[in-house]
Wavefront OBJ file of the C-alpha trace (Angstrom):
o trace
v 9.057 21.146 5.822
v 7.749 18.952 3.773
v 4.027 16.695 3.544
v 3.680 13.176 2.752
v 0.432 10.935 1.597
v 0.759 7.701 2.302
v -1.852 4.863 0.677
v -2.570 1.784 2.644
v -2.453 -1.913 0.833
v -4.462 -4.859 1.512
v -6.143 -5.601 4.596
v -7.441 -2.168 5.157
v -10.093 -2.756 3.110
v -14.045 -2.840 4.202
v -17.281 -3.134 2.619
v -18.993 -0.036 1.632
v -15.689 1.637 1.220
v -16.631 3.303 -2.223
v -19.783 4.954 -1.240
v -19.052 8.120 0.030
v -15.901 9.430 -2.370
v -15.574 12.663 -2.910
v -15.250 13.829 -6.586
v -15.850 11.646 -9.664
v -13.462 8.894 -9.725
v -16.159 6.145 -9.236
v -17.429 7.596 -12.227
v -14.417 7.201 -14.211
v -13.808 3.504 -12.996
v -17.201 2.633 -14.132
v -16.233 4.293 -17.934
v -13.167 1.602 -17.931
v -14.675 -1.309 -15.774
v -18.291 -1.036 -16.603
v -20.693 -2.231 -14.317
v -18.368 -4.049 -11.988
v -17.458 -0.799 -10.403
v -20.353 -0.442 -8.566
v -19.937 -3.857 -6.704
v -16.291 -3.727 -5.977
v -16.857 -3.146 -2.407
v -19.782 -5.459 -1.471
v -18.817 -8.022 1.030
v -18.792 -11.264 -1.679
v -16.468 -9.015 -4.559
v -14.116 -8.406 -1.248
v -13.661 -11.660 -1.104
v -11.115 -11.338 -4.289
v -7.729 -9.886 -4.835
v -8.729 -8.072 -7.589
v -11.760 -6.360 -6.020
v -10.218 -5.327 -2.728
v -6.756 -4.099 -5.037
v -9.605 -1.977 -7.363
v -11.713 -0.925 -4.490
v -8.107 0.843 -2.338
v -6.990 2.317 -5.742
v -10.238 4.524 -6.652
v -10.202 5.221 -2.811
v -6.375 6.019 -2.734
v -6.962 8.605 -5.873
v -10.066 10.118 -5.125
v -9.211 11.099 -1.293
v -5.747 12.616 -2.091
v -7.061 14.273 -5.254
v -9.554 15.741 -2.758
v -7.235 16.583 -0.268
v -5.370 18.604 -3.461
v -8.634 20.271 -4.530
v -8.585 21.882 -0.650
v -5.140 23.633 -1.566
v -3.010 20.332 0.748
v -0.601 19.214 -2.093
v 2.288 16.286 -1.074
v 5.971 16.572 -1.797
v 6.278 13.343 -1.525
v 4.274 10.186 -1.769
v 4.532 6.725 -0.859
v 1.714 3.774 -1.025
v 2.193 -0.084 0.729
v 1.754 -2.904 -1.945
v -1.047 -1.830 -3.939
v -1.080 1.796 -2.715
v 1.943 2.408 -4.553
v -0.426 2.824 -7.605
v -2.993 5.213 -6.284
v 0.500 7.294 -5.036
v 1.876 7.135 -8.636
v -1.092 8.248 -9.591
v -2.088 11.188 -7.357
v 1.543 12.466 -8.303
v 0.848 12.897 -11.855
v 2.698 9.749 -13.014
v 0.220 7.319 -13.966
v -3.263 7.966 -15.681
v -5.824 6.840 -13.409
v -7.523 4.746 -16.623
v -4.352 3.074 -17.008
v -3.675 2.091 -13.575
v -7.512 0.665 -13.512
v -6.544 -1.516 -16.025
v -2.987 -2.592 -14.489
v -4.291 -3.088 -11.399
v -7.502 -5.387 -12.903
v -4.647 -7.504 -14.122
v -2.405 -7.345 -11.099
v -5.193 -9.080 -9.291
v -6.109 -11.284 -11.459
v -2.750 -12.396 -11.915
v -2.614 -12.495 -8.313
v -5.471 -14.694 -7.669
v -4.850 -16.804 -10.400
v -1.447 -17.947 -9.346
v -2.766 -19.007 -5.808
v -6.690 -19.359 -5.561
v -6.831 -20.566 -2.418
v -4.893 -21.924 0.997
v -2.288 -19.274 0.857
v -1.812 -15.773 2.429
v -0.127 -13.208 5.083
v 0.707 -13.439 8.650
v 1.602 -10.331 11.063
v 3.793 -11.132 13.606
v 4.341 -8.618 16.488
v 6.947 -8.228 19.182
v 9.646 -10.417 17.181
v 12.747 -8.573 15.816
v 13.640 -9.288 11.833
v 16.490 -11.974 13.139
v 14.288 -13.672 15.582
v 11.523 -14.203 12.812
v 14.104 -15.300 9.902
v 14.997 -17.823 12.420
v 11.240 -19.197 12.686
v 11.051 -19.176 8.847
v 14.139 -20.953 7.938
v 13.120 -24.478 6.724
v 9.310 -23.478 7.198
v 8.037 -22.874 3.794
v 7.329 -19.457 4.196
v 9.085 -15.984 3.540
v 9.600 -12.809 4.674
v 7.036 -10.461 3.134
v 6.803 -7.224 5.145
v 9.457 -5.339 7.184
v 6.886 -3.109 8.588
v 8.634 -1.813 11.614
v 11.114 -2.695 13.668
v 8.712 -5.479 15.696
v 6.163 -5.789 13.356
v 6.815 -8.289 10.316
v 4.691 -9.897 7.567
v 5.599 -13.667 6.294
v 3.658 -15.468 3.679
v 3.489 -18.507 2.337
v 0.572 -21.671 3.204
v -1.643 -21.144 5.422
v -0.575 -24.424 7.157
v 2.880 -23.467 7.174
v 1.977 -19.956 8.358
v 0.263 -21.105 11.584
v 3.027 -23.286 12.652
v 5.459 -20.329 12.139
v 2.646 -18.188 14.201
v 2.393 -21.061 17.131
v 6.388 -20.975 17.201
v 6.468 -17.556 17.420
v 3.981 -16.850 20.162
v 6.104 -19.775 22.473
v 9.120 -17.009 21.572
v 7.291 -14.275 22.930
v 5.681 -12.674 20.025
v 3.035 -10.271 21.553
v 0.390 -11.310 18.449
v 0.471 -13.410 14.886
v -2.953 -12.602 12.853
v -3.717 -13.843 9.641
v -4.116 -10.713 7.402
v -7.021 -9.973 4.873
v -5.049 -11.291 2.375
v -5.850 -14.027 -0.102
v -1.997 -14.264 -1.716
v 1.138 -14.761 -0.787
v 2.505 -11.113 -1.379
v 6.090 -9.585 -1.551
v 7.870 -12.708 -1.994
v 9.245 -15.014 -5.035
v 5.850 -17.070 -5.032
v 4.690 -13.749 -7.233
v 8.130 -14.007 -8.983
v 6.325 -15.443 -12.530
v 2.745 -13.017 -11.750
v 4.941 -10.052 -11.181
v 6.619 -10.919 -15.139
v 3.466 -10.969 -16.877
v 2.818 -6.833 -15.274
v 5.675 -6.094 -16.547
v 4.993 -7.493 -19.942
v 1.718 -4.984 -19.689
v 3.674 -1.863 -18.689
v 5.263 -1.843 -21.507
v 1.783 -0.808 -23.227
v 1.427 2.092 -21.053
v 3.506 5.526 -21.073
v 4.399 6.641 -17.719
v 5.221 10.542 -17.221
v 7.722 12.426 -14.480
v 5.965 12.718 -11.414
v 4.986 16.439 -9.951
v 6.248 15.483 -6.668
v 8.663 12.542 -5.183
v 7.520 9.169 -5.627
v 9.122 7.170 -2.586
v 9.012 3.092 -3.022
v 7.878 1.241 -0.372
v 9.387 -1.853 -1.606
v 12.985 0.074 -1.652
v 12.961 3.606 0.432
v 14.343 5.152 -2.335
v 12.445 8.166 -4.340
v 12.436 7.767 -7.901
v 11.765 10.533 -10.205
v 12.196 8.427 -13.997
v 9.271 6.950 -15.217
v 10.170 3.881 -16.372
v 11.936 3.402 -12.691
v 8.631 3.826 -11.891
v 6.763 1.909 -14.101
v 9.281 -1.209 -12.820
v 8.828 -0.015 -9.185
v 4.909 -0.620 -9.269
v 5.111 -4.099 -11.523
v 7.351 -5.943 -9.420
v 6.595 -4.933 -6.145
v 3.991 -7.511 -5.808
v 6.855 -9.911 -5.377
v 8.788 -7.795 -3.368
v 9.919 -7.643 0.417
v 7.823 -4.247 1.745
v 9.889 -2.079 3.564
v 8.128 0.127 4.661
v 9.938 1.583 7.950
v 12.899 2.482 5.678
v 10.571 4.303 3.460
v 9.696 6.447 6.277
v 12.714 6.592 7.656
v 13.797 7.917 4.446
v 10.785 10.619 3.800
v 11.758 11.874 7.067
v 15.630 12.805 6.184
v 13.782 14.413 3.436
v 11.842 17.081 6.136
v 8.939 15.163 5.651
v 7.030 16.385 8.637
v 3.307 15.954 7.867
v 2.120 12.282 6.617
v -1.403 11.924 5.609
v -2.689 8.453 5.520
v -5.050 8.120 2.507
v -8.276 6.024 3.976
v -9.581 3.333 4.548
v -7.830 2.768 8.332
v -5.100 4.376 10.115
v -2.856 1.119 9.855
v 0.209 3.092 8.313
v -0.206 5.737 10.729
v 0.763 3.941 13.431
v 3.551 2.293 11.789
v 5.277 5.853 10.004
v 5.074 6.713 14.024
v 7.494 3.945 15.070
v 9.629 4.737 12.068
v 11.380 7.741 14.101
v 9.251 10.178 12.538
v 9.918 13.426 13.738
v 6.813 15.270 12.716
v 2.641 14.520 12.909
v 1.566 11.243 11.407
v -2.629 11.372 11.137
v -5.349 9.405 9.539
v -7.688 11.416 6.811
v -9.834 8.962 8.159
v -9.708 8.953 11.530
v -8.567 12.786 12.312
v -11.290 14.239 9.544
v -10.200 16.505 6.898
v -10.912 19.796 8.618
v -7.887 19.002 11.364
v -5.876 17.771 7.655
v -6.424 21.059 6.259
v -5.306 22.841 8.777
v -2.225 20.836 10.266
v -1.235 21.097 6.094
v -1.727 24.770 6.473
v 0.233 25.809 9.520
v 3.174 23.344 8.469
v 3.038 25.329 5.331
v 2.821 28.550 7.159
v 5.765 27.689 9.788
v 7.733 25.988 6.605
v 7.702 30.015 4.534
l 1 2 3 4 5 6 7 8 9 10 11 12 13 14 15 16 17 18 19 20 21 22 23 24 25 26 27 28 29 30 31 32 33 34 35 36 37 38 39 40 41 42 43 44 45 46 47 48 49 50 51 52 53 54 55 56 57 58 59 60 61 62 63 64 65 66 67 68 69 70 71 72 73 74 75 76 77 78 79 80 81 82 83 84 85 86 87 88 89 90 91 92 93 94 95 96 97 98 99 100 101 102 103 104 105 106 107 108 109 110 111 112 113 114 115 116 117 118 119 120 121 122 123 124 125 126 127 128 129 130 131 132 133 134 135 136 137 138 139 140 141 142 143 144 145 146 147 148 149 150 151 152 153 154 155 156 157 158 159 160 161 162 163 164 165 166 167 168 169 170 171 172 173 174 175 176 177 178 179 180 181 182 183 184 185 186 187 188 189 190 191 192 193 194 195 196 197 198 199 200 201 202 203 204 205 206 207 208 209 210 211 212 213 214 215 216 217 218 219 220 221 222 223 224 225 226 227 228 229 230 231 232 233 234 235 236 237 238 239 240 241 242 243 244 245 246 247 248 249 250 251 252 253 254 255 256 257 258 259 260 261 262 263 264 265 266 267 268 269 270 271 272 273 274 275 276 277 278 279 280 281 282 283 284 285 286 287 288 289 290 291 292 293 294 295 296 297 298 299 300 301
């Protein structure tokens, strides 16, 4: 039996988010940011792609490498969007300077491309076929297939909420506007997504200790430059999240952690028909972490 940490992407973010991290990585950021670390997470800096990216990827690191100082170590780990670079980083594939830097860029990149007037949109209750039907000739894309009734489309903000008002008369339970500034996971970041992977090729990736599982594929790549790719384009790529889980969990994943801030993934590794315990770090408290980590691993000898 194995354990998975999972890293939540955009949307999950909060203000104050960076203020009580275990460990030192706050530290480090501020050594290769400088003073803007210590404002990432103030409500005007979350305002911008590339603070809320920065502020989940010193979160991301510092509560699973805390979670590995206290002896719970993942087989396998998988991050949403921009948690797939706190993941390649907690499993030994990315230094956490270097992804600082890439991820500075990524949402800079980000931002720049659409400043304004653009953005995600959940819709929930709609299957994938009902929604690609409400986005043909709209504008907008399919961004996130985050389970089986829960999917992401981005594109204009106008062209969003006519998509959301269509599918609400269809029966959609809910369509929010995310927390997020960009058009993600779709080939509006086509020409962004390019430029990161002009700047990975200044940075040496190394083989991961444990399984690094896409969530823009559900497949587990152990190469580095796979990697490398894996975490530079998936900015413009369709999330798929459920398959990701789907595929952890043919691989005895039985234990997923969910890295704070939130519980969001949580719920939706649940509907993915996981067959073990899905739990917040967050929301269950490390003590109950610890120890559902140490009776799987106890039951698993």
């Amino acid at each position: 039996m194995k354990i998975l940490f999972t890293f939540p992407g955009q949307g999950t973010q909060r203000p104050g988010m960076l203020q009580q991290l275990p460990g030192d990585e706050l530290a480090q950021a501020r050594d290769v940011l400088g003073a803007e670390a210590q404002t990432l997470d103030l409500p005007d800096a979350l305002k911008h792609t590339r603070a809320v990216q920065l502020s989940l990827l010193i979160a991301g690191v510092a509560w699973g490498r805390e979670l590995q100082r206290r002896g719970v170590r993942p087989d396998i780990v998988s991050g949403l969007s921009i948690g797939a670079y706190p993941a390649a980083v907690v499993a030994g594939a990315l230094e956490f300077s270097d992804a600082l830097r890439l991820v500075a860029l990524r949402g800079d990149l980000m931002e720049q491309a659409y400043p304004h007037g653009y953005g995600l949109t959940a819709i929930i209750g709609l299957t994938l076929a009902q929604v690609e039907a409400l986005v043909e000739g709209s504008g907008t894309y399919i961004a996130n297939l985050n389970a089986e009734t829960q999917i992401v489309i981005a594109g204009k903000d106008e062209d969003m909420a006519r998509v959301a008002t269509r599918a609400l008369e269809k029966g959609a339970n809910k369509a929010r506007r995310l927390a997020v500034s960009v058009p993600s996971h779709c080939a509006l970041l086509d020409s962004p997504a390019q430029k990161l992977v002009q700047a990975f090729r200044e940075v040496t990736l190394t083989r991961p200790h444990c399984a690094y599982l896409s969530g823009s594929t559900g497949r587990v790549y152990w190469q580095p430059e796979k990697i490398a790719e894996d975490l530079a384009l998936n900015m413009a790529r369709t999330v798929r999240w459920q398959e990701a889980m789907i595929a952890a969990n043919e691989r005895e994943a039985r234990l997923a952690i969910e890295m704070p801030p939130g519980g969001i993934l949580t719920c939706l590794t649940r509907q993915a028909q996981w067959e073990g315990e899905a739990v917040s770090l967050e929301r269950n408290g490390m003590d109950v972490v610890v120890h559902l980590a140490q009776r799987l691993r106890g039951e698993s000898r």
